[in-house]
C-alpha positions as CSV (number, residue, x, y, z in Angstrom):
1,X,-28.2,5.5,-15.4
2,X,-26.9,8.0,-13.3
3,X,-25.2,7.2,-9.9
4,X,-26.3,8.8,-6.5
5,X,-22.7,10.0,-6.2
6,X,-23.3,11.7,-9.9
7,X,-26.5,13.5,-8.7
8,X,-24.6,15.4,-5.9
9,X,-23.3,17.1,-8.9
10,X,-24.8,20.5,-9.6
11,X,-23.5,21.7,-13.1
12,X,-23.6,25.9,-12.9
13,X,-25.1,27.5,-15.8
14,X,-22.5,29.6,-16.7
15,X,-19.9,27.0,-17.5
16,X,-17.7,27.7,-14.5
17,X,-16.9,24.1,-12.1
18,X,-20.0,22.3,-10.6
19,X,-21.4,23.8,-7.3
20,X,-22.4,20.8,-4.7
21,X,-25.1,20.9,-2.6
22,X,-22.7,19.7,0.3
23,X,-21.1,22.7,1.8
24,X,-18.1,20.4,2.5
25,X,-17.9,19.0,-0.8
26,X,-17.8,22.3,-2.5
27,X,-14.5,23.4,0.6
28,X,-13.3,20.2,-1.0
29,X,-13.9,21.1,-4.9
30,X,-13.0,25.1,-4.3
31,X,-9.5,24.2,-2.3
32,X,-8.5,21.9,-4.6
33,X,-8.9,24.2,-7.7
34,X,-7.5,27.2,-5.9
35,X,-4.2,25.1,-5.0
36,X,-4.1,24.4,-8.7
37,X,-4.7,27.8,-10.0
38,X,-1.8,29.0,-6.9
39,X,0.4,26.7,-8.2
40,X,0.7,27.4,-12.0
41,X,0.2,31.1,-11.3
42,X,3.6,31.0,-9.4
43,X,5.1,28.6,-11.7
44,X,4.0,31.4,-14.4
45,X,5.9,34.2,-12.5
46,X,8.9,31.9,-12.3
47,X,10.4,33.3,-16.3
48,X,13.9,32.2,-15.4
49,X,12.5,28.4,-14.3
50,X,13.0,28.4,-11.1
51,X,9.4,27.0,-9.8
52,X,8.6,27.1,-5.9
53,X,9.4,23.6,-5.5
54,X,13.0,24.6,-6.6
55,X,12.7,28.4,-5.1
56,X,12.3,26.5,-1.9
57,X,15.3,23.9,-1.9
58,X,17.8,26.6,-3.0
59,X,16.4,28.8,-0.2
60,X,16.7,25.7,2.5
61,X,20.5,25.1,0.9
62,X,21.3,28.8,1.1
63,X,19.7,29.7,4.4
64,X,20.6,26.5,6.6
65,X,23.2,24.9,4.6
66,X,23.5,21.0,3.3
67,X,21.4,18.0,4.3
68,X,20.5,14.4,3.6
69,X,18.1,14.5,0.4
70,X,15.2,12.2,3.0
71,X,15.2,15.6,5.3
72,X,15.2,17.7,2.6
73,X,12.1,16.2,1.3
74,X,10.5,15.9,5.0
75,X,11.0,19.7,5.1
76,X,10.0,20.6,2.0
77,X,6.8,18.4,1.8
78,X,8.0,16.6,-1.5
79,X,8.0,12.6,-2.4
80,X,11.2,11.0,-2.1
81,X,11.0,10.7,-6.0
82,X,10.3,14.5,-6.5
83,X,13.0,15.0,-4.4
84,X,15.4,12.7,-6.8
85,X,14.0,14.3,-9.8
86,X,14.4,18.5,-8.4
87,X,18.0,17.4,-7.3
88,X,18.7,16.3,-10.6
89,X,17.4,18.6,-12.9
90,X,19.3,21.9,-10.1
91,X,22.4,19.6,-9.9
92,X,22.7,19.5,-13.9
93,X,22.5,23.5,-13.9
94,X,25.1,23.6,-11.9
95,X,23.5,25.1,-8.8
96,X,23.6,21.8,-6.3
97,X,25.6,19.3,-6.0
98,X,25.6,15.5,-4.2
99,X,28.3,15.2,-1.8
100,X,29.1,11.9,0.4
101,X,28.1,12.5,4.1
102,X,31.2,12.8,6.5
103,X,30.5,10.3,8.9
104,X,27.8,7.8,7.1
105,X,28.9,6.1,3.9
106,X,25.5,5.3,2.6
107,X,24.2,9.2,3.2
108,X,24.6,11.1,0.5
109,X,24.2,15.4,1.1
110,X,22.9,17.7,-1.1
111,X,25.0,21.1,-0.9
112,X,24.2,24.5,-2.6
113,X,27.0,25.2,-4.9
114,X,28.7,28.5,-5.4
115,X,26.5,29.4,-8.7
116,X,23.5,28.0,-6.4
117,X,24.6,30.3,-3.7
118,X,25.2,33.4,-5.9
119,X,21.9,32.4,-7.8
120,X,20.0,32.3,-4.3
121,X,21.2,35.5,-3.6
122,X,20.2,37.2,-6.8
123,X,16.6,35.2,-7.3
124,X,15.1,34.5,-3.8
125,X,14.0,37.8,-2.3
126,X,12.7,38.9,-5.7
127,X,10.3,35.5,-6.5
128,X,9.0,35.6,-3.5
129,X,8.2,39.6,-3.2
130,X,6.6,38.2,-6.9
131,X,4.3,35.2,-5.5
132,X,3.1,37.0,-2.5
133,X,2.1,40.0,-3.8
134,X,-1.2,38.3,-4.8
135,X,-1.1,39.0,-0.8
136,X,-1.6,41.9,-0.9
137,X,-4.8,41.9,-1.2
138,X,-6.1,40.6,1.8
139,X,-6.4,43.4,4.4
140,X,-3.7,42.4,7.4
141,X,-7.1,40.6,9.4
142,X,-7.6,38.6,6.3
143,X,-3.8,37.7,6.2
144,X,-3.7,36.8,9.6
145,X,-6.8,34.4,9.3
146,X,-6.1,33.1,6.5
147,X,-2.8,32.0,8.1
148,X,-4.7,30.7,11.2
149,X,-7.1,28.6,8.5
150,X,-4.5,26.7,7.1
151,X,-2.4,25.8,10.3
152,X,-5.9,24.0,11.7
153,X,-6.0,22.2,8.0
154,X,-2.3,21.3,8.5
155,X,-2.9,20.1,11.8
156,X,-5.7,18.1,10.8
157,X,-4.5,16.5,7.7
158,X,-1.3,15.4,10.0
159,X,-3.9,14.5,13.0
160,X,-5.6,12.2,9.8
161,X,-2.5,11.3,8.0
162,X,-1.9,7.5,7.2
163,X,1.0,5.7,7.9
């Protein structure tokens, strides 16, 4: 027996993802497969391992220096258990380190060491010229309201967000 929420479903012919009668629904389906695509196409361009997830804490180390591992995940959007586990596997390459906090004995600070600083100098300008050439081909009115979309998603997923 098939559910009403199963016959919203609309399977194309062509073997590509179902198409939903519900313009919303299909925002919803096409969003969610485009963030997945995004993400493992810039994984892909990442040969030396350094994914965006890690692209992005060295670049936060490098650029404004250490931090508490709770802000670091605030900032960079990530679970406090993400955060653990992308610490971990950059702090056993050598490239950041945990260091006790200088006036808090329970904080702990997560510090860009020299091979992390030297590695952020070499790696970040060229990964991200990489990613974002995909860009590139949106014409500059594209870019710019593209970039307008997602701050009014932003906005509203935090206007929505449970706490």
């Amino acid at each position: 027996m098939e559910s009403e929420v199963c016959s919203l479903v609309a399977e194309s012919g062509d073997g590509d993802a179902p198409t939903y009668p519900d313009p919303l629904r299909q925002l919803v389906e096409d969003t969610a497969a485009f963030a997945h695509a995004f993400l493992r196409w810039i994984d892909d361009q990442a040969a030396d391992g350094l994914t965006l997830p890690r692209l992005r804490l060295v670049e936060r180390l490098h650029c404004k220096g250490p931090a508490k591992m709770g802000i670091l995940a605030d900032e960079l959007g990530l679970s406090p258990r993400n955060m653990t586990a992308l610490v971990d596997g950059l702090e056993g390459e050598g490239l950041v380190r945990r260091v006790p906090h200088a006036t808090d004995r329970r904080a702990t600070m997560i510090e860009a060491t020299a091979a992390g600083m030297a590695a952020a100098e070499v790696v970040l300008e060229p990964h991200f010229d990489a990613m974002s050439c995909l860009f590139t081909d949106l014409s500059e009115a594209q870019r710019q309201q593209y970039g307008e979309i997602l701050a009014i998603l932003r906005a509203g997923m935090k206007a929505r967000a449970r706490h």
